[in-house]
PQR file of N, CA, C, O and H, with PARSE charges and radii, in Angstrom:
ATOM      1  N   UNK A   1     -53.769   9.571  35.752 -0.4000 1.5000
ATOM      2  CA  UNK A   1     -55.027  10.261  35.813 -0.0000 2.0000
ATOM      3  C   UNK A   1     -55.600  10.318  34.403  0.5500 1.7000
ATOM      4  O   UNK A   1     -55.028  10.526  33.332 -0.5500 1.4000
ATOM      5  N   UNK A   2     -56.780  10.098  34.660 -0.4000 1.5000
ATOM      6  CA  UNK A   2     -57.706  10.115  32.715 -0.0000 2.0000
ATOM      7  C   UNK A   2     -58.913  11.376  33.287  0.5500 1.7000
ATOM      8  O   UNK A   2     -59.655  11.456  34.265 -0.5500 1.4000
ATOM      9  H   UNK A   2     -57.245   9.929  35.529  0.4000 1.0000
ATOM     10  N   UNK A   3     -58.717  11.972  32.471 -0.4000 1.5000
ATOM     11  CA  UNK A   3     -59.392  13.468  32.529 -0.0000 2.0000
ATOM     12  C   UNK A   3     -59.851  13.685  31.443  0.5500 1.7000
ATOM     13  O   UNK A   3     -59.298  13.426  30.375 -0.5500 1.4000
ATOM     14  H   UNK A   3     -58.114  11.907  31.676  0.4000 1.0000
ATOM     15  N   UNK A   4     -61.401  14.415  31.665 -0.4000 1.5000
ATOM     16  CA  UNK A   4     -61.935  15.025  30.261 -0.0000 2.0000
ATOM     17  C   UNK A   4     -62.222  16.578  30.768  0.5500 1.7000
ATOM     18  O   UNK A   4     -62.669  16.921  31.863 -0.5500 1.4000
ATOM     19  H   UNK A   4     -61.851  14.625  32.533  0.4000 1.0000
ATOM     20  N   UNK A   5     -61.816  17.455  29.598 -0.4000 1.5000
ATOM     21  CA  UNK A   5     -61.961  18.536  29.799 -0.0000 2.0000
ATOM     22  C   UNK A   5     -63.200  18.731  30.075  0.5500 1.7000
ATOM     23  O   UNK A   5     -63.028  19.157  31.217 -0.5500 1.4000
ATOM     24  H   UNK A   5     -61.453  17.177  28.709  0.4000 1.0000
ATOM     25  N   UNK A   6     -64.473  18.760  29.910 -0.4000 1.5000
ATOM     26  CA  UNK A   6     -65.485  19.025  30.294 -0.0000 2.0000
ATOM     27  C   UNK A   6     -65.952  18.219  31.555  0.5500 1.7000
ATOM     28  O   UNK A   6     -67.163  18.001  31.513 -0.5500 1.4000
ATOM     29  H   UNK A   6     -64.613  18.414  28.982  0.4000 1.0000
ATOM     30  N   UNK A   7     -65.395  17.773  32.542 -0.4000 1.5000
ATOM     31  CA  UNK A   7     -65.554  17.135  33.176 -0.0000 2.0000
ATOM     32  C   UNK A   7     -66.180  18.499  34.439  0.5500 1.7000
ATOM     33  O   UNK A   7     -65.429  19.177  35.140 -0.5500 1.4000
ATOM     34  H   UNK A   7     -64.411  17.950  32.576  0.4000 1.0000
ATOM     35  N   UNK A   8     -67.937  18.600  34.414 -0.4000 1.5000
ATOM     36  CA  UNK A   8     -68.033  19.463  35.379 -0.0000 2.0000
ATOM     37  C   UNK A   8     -67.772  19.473  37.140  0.5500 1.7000
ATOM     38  O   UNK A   8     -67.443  20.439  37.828 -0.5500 1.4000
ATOM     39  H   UNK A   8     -68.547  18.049  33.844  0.4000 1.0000
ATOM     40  N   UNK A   9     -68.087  17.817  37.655 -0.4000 1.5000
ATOM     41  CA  UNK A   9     -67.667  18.210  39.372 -0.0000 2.0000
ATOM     42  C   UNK A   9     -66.399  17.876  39.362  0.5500 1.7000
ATOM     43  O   UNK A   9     -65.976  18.002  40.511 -0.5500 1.4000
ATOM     44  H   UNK A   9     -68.354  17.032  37.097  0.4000 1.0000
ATOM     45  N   UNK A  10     -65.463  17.464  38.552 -0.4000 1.5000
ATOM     46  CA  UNK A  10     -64.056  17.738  38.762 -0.0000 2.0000
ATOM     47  C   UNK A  10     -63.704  18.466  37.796  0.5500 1.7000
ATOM     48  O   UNK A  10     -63.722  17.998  36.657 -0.5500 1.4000
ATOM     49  H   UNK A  10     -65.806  17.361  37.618  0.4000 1.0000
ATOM     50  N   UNK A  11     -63.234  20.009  38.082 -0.4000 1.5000
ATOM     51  CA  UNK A  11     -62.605  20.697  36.541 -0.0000 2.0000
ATOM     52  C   UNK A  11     -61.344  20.620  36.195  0.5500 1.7000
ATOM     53  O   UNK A  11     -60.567  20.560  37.147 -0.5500 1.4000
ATOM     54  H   UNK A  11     -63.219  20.388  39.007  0.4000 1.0000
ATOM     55  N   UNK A  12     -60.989  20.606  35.386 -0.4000 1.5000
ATOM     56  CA  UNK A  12     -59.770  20.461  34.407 -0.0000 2.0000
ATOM     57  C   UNK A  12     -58.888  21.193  35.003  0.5500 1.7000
ATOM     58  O   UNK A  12     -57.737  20.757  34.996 -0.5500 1.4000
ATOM     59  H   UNK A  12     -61.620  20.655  34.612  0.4000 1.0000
ATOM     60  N   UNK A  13     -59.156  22.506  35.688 -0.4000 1.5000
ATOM     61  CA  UNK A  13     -57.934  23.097  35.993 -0.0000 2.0000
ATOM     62  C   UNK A  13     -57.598  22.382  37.888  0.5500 1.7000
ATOM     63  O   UNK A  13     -56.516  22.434  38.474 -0.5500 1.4000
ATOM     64  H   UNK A  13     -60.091  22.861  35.694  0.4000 1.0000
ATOM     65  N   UNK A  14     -58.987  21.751  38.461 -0.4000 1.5000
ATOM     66  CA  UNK A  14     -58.226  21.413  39.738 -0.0000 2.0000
ATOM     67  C   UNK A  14     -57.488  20.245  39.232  0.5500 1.7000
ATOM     68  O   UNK A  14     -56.634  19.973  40.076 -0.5500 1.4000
ATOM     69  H   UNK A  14     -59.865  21.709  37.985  0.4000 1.0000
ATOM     70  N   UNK A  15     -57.430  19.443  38.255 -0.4000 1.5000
ATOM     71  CA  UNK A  15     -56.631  18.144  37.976 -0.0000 2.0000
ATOM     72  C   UNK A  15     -55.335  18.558  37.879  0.5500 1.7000
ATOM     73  O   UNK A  15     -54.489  18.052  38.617 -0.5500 1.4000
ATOM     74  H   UNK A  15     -58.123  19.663  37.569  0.4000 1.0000
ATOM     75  N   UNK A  16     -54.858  19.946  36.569 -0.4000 1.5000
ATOM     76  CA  UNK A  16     -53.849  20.422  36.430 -0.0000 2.0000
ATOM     77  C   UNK A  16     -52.902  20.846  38.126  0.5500 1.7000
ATOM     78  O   UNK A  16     -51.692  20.757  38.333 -0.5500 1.4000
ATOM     79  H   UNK A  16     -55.546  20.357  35.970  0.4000 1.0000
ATOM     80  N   UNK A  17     -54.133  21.350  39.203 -0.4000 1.5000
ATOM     81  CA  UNK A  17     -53.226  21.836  40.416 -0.0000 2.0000
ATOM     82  C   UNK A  17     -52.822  20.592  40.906  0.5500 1.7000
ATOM     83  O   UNK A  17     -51.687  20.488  41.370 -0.5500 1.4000
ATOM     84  H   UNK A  17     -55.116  21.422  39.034  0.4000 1.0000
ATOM     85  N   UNK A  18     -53.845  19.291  40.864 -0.4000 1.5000
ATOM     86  CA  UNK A  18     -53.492  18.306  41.599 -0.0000 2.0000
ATOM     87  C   UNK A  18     -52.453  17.664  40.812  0.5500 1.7000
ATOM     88  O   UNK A  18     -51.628  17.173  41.583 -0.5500 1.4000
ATOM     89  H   UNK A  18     -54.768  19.376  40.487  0.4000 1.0000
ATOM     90  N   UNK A  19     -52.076  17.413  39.278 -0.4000 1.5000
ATOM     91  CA  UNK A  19     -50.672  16.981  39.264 -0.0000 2.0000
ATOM     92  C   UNK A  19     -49.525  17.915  39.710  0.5500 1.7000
ATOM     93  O   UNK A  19     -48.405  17.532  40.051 -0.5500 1.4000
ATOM     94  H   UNK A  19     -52.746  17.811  38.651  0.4000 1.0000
ATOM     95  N   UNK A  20     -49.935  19.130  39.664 -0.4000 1.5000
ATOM     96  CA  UNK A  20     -48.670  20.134  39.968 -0.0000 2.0000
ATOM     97  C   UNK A  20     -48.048  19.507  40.889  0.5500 1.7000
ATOM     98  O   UNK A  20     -46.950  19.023  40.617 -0.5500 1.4000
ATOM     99  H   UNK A  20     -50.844  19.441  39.388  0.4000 1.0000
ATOM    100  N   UNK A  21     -48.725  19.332  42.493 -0.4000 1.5000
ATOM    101  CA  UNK A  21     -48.745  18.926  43.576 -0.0000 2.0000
ATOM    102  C   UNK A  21     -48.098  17.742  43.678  0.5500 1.7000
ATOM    103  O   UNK A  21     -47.429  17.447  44.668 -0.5500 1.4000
ATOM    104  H   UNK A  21     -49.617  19.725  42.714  0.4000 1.0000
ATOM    105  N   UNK A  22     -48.240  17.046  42.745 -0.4000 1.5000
ATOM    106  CA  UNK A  22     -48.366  15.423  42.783 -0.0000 2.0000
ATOM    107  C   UNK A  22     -46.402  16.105  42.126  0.5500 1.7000
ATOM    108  O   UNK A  22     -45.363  16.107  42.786 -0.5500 1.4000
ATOM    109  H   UNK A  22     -48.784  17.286  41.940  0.4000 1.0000
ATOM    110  N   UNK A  23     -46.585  16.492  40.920 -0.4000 1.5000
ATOM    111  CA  UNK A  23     -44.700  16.628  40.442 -0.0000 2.0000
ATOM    112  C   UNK A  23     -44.053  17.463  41.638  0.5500 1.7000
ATOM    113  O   UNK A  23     -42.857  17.264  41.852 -0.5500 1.4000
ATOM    114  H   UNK A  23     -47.429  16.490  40.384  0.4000 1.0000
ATOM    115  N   UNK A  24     -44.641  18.252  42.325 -0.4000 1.5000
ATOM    116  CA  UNK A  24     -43.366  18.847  43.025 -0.0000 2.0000
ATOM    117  C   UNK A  24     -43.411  17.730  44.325  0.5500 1.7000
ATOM    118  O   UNK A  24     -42.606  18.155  45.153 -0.5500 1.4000
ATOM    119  H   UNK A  24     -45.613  18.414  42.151  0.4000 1.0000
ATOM    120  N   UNK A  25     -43.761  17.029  44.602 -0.4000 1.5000
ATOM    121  CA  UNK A  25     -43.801  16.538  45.792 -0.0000 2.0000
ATOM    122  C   UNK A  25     -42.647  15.060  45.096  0.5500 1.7000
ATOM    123  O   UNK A  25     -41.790  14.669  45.888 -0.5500 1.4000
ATOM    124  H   UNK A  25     -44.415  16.684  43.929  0.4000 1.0000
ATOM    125  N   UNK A  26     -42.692  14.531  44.036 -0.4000 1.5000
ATOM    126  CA  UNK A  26     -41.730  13.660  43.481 -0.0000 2.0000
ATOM    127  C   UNK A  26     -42.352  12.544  42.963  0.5500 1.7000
ATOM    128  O   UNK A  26     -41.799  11.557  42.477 -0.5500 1.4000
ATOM    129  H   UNK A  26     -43.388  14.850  43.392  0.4000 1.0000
ATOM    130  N   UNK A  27     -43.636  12.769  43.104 -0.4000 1.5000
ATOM    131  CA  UNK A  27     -44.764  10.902  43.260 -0.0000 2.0000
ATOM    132  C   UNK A  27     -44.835  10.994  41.615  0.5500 1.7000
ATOM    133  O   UNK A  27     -44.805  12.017  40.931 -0.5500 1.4000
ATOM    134  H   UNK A  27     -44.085  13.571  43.499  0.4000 1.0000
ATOM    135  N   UNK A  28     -44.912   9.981  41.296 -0.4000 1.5000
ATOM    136  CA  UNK A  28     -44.885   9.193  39.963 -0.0000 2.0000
ATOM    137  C   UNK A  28     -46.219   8.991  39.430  0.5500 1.7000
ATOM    138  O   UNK A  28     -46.880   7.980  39.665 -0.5500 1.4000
ATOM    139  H   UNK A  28     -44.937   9.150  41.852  0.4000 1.0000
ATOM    140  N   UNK A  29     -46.685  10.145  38.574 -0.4000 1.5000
ATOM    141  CA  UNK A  29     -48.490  10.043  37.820 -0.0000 2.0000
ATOM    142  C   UNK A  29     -47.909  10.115  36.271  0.5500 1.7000
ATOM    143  O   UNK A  29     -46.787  10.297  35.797 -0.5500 1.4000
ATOM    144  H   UNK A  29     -46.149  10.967  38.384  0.4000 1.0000
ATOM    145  N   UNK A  30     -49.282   9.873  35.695 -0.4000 1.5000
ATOM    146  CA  UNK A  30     -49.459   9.978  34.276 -0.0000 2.0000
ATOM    147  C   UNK A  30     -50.907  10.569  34.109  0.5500 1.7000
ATOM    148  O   UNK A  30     -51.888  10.271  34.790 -0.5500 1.4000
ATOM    149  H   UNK A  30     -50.193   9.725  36.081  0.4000 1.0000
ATOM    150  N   UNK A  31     -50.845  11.517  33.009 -0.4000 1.5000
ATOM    151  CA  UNK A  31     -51.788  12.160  33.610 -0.0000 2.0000
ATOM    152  C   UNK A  31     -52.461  12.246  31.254  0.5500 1.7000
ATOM    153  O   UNK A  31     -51.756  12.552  30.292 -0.5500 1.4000
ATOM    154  H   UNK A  31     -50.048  11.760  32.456  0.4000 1.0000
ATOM    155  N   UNK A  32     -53.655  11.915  31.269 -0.4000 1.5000
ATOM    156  CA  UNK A  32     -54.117  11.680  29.728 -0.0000 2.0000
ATOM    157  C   UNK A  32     -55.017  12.890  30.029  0.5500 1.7000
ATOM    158  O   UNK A  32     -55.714  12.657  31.017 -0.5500 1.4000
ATOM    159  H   UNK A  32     -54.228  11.667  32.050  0.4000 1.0000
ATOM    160  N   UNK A  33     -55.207  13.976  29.556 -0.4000 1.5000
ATOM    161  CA  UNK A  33     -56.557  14.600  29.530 -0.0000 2.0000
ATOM    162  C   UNK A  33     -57.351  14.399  27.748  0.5500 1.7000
ATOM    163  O   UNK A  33     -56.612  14.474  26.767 -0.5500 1.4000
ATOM    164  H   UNK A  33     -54.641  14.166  28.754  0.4000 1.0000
ATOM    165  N   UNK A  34     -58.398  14.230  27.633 -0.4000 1.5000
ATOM    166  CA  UNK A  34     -59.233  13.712  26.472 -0.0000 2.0000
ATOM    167  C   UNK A  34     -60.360  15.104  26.488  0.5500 1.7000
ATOM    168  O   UNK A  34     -61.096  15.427  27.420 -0.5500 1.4000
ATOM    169  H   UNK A  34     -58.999  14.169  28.430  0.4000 1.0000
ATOM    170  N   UNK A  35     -60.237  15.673  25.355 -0.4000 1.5000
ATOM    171  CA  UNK A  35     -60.749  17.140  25.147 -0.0000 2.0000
ATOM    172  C   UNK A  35     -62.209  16.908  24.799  0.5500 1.7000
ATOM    173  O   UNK A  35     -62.615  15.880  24.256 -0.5500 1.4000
ATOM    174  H   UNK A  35     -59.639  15.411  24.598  0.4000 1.0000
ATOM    175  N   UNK A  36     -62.960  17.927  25.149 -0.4000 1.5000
ATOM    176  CA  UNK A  36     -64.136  17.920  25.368 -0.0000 2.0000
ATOM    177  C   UNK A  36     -65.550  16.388  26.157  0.5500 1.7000
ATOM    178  O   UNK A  36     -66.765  16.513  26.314 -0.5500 1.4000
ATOM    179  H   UNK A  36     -62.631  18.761  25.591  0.4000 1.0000
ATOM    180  N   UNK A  37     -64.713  15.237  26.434 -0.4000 1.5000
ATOM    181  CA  UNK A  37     -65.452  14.571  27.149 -0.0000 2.0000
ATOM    182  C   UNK A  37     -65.367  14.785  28.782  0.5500 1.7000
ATOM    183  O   UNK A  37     -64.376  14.929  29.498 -0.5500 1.4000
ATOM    184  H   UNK A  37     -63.727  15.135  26.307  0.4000 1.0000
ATOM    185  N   UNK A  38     -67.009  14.747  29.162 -0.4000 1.5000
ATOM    186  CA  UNK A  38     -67.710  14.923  30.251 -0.0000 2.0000
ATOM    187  C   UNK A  38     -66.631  13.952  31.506  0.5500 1.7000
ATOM    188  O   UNK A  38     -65.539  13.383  31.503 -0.5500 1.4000
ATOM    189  H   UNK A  38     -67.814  14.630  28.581  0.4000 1.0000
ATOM    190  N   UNK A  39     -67.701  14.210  32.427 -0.4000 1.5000
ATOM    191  CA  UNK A  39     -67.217  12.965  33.715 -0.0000 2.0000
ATOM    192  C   UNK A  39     -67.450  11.577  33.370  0.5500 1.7000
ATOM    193  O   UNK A  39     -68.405  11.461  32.601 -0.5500 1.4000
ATOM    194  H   UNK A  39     -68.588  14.672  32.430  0.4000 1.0000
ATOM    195  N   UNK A  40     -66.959  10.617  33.649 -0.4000 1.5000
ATOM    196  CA  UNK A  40     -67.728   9.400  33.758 -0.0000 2.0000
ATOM    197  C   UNK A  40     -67.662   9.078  32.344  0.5500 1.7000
ATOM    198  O   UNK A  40     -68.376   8.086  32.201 -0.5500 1.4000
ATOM    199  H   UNK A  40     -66.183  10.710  34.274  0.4000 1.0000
ATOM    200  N   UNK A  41     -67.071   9.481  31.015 -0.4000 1.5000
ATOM    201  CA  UNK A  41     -67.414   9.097  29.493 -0.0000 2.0000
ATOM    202  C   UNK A  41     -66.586   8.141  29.635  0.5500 1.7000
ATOM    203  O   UNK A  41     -65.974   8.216  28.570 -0.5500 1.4000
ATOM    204  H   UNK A  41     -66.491  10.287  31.131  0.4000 1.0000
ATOM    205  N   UNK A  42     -66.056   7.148  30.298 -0.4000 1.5000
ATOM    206  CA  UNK A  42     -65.898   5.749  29.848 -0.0000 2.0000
ATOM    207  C   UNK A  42     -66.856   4.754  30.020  0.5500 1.7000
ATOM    208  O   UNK A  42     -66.732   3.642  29.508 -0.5500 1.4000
ATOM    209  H   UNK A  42     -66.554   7.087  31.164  0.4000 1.0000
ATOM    210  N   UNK A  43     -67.851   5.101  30.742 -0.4000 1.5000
ATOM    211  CA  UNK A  43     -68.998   4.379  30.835 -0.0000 2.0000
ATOM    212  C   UNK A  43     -70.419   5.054  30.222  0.5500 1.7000
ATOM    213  O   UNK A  43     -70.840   6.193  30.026 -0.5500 1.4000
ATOM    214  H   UNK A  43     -67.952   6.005  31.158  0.4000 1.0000
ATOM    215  N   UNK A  44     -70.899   3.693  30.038 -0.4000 1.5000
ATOM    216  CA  UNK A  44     -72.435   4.384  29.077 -0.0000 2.0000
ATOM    217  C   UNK A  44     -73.232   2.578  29.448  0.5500 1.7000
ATOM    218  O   UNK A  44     -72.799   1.445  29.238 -0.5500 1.4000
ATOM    219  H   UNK A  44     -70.557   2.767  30.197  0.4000 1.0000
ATOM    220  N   UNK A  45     -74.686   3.153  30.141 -0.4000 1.5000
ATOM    221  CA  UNK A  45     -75.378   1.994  30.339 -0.0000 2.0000
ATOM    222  C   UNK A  45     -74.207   0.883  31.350  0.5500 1.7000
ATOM    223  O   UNK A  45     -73.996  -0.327  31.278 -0.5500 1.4000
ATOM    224  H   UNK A  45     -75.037   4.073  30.312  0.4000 1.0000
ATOM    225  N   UNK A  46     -73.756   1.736  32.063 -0.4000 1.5000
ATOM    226  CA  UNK A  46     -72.658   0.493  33.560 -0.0000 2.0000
ATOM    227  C   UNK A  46     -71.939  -0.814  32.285  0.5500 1.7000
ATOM    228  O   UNK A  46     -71.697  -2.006  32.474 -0.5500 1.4000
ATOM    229  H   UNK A  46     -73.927   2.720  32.122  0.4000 1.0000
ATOM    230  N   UNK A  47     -71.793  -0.101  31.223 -0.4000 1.5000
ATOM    231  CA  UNK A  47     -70.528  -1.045  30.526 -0.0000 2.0000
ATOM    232  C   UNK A  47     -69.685   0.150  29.950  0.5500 1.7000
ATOM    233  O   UNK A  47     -70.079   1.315  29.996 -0.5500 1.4000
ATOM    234  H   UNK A  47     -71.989   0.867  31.069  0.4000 1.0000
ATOM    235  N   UNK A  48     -68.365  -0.288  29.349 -0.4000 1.5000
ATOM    236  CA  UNK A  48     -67.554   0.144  29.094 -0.0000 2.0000
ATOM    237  C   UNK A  48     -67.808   0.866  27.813  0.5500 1.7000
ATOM    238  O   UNK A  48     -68.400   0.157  26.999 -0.5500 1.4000
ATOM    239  H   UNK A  48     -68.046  -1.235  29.312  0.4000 1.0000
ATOM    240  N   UNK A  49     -67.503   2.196  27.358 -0.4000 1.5000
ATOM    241  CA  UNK A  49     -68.560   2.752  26.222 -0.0000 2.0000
ATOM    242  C   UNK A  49     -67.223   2.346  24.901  0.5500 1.7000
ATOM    243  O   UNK A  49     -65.995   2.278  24.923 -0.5500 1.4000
ATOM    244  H   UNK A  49     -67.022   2.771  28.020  0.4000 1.0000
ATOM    245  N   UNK A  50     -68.158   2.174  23.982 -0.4000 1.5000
ATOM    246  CA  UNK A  50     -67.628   1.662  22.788 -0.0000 2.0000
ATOM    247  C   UNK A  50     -66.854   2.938  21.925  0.5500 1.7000
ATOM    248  O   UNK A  50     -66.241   2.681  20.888 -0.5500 1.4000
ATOM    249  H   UNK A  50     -69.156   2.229  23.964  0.4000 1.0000
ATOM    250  N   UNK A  51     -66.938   4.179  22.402 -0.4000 1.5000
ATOM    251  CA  UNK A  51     -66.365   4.774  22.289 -0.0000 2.0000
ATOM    252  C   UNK A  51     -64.712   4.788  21.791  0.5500 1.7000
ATOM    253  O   UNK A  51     -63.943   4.037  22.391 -0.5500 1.4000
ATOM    254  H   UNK A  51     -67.436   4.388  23.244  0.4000 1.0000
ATOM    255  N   UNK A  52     -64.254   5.546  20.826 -0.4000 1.5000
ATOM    256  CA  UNK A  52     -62.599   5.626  20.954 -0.0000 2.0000
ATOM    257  C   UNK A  52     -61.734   5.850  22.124  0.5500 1.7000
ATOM    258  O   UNK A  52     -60.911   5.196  22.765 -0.5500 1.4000
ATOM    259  H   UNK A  52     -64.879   6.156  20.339  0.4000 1.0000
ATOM    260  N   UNK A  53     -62.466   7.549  22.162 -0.4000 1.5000
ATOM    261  CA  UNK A  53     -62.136   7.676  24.009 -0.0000 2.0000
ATOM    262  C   UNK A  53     -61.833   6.862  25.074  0.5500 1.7000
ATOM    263  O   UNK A  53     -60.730   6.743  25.606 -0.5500 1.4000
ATOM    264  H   UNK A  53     -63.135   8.081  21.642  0.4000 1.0000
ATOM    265  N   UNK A  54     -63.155   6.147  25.447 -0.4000 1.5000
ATOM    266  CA  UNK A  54     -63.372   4.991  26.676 -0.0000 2.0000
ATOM    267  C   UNK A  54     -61.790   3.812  26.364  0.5500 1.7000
ATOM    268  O   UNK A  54     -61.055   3.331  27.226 -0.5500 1.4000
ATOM    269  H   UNK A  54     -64.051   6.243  25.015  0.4000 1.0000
ATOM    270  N   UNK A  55     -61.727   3.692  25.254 -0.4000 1.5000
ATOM    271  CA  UNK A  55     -61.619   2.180  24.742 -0.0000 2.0000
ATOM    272  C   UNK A  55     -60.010   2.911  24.704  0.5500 1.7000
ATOM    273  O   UNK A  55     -59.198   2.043  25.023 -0.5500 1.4000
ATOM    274  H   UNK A  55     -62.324   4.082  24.553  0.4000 1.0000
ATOM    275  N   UNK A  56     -59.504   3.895  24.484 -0.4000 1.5000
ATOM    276  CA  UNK A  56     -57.960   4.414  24.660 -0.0000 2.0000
ATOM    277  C   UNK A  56     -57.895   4.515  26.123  0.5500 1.7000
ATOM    278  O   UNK A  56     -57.333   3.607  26.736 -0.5500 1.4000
ATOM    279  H   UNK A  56     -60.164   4.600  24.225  0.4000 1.0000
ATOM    280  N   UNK A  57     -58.538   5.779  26.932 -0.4000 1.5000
ATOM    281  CA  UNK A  57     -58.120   5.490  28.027 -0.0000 2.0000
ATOM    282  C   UNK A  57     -57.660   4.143  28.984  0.5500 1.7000
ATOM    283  O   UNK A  57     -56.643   3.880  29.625 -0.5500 1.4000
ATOM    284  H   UNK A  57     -58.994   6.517  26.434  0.4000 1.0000
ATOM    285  N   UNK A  58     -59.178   3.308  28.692 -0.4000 1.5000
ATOM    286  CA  UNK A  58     -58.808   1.517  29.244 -0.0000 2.0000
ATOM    287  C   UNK A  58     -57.744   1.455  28.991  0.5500 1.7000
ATOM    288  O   UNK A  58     -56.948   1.586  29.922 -0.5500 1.4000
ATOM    289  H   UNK A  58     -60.004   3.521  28.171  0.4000 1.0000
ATOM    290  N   UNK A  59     -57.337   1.275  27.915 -0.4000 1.5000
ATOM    291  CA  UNK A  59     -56.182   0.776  27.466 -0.0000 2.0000
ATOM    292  C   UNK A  59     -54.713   1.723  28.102  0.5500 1.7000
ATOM    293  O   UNK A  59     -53.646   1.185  28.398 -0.5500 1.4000
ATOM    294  H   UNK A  59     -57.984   1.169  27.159  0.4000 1.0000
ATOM    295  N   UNK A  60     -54.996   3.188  28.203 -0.4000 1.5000
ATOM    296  CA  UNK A  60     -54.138   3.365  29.002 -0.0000 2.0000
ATOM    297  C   UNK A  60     -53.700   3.207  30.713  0.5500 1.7000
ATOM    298  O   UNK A  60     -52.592   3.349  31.229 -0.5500 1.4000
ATOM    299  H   UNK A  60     -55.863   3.625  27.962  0.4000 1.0000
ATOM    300  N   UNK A  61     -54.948   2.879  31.307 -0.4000 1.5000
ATOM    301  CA  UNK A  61     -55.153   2.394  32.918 -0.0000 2.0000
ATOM    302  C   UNK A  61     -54.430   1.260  32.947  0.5500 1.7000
ATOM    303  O   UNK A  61     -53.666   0.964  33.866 -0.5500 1.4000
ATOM    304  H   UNK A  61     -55.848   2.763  30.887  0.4000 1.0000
ATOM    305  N   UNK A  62     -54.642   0.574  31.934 -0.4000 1.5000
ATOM    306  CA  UNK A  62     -54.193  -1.282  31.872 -0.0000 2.0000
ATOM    307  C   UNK A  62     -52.898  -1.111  31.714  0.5500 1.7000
ATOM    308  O   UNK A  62     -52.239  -1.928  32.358 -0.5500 1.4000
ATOM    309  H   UNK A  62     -55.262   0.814  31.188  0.4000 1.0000
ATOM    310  N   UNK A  63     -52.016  -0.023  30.828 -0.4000 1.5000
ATOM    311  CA  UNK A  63     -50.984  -0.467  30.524 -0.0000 2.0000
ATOM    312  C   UNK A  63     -50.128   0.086  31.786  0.5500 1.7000
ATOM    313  O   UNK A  63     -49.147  -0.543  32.182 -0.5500 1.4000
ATOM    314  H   UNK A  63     -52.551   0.640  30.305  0.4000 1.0000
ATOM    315  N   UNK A  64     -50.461   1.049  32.273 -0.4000 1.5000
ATOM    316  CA  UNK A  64     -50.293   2.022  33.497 -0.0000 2.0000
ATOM    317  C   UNK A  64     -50.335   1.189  34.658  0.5500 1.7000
ATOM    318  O   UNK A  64     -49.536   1.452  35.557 -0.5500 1.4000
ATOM    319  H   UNK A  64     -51.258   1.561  31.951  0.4000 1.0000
ATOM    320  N   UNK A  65     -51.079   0.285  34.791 -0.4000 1.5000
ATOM    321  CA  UNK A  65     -50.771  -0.305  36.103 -0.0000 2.0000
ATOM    322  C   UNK A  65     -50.047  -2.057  35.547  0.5500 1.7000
ATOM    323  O   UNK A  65     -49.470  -2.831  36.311 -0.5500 1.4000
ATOM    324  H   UNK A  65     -51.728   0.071  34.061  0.4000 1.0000
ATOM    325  N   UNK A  66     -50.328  -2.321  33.927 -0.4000 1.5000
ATOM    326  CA  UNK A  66     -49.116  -3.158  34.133 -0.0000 2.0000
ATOM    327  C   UNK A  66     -47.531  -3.187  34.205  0.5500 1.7000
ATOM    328  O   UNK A  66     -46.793  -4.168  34.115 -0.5500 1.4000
ATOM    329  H   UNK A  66     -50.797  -1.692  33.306  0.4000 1.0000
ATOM    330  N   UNK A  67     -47.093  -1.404  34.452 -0.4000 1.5000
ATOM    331  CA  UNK A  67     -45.878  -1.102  34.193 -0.0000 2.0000
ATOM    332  C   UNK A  67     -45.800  -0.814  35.373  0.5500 1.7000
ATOM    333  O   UNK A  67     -44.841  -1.391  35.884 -0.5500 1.4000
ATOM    334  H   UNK A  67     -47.693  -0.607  34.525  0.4000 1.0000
ATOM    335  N   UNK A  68     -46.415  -0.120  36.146 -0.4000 1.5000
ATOM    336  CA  UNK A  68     -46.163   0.069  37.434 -0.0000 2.0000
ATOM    337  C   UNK A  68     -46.496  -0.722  38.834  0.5500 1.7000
ATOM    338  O   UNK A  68     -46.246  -0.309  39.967 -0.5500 1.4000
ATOM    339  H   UNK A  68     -47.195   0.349  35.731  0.4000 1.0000
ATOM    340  N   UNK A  69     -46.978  -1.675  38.558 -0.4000 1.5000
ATOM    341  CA  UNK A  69     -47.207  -2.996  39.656 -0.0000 2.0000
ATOM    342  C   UNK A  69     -46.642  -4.239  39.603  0.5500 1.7000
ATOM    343  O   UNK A  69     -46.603  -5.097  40.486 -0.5500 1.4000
ATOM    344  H   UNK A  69     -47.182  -2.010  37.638  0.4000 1.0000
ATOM    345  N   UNK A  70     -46.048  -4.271  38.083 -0.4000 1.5000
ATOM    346  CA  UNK A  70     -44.828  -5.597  37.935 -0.0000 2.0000
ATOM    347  C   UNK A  70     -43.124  -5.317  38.564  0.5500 1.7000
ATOM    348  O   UNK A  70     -42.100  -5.992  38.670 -0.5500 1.4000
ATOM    349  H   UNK A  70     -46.080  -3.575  37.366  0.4000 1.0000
ATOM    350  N   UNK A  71     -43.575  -3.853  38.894 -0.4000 1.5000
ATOM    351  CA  UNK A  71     -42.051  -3.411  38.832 -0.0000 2.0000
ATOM    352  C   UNK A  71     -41.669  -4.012  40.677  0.5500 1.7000
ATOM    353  O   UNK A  71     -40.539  -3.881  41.147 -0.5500 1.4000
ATOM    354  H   UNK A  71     -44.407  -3.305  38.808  0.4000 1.0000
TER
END
């Protein structure tokens, strides 16, 4: 999961209940929250925002599903 704290129609604390949920039940997440960016701050103008933010998270989705879909 890539989360920004200011993220207003999903808030920060339902993400926190939904991994709770997600660890007691046994399922396997990773969960990045990125402080003070909005919803949607990996994109800007429907491309990928040049951002540090944007450009770490990517990079953590990519590495996240190349560790967990080769397996």
């Amino acid at each position: 999961m890539i989360h920004g704290t200011h993220d207003v129609p999903s808030p920060i604390g339902d993400i926190y209940r939904y991994a709770t949920a997600l660890n007691a039940s046994g399922k396997y997440f990773e969960l990045k929250v990125y402080q003070g960016k909005p919803h949607g701050f990996m994109i800007e103008n429907g491309q990928l925002s040049e951002s540090f933010e944007a450009k770490d998270a990517f990079r953590e989705m990519v590495d996240f599903f190349d560790r967990t879909l080769r397996s």
